[in-house]
C-alpha positions in Angstrom: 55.5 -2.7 -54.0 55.4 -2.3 -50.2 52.6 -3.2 -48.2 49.6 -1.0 -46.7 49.6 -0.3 -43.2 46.1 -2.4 -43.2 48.3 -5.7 -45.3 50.3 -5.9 -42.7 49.3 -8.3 -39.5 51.6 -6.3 -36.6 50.8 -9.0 -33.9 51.8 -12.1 -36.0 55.2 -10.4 -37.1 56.0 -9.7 -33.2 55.2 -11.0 -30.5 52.6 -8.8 -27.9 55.1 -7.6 -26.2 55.7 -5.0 -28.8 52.2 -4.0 -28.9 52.2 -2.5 -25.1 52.2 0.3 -23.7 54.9 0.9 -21.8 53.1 1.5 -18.6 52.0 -2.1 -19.0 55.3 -3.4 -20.0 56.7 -2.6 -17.2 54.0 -4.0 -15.0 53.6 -7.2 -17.0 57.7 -7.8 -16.3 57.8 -6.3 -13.0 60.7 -3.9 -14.2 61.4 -0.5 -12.2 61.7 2.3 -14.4 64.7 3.7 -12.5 66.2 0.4 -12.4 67.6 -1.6 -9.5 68.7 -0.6 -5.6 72.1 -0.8 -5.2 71.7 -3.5 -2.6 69.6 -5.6 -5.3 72.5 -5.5 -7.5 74.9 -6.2 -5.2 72.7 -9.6 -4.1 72.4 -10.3 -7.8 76.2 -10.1 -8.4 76.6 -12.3 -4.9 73.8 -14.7 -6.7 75.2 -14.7 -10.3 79.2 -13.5 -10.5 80.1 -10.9 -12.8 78.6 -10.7 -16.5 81.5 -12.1 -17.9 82.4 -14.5 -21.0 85.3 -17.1 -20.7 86.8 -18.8 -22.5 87.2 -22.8 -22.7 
């Protein structure tokens, strides 16, 4: 039998980042909805290198 809504604890199965809002998910990670400049990514890629696996 599955549970009821009211069995089930939302908040101890994830963490409280899934219970949110968006508008404050975004604020509470500093994310831009339209993501990043062009210039930020570039400084990122000069900062990090490519998102790339290699292999050993």
């Amino acid at each position: 039998m599955a549970n009821t809504k009211d069995e089930v604890n939302v908040s101890k199965m994830y963490s409280k980042e899934c219970l949110l809002s968006k508008d404050d998910f975004i604020k509470e990670f500093e994310f831009k909805e339209n993501g990043i400049s062009s210039e930020e990514a570039n400084d990122k890629l000069h900062m990090y290198g490519l998102n790339e696996i290699t292999r050993c």
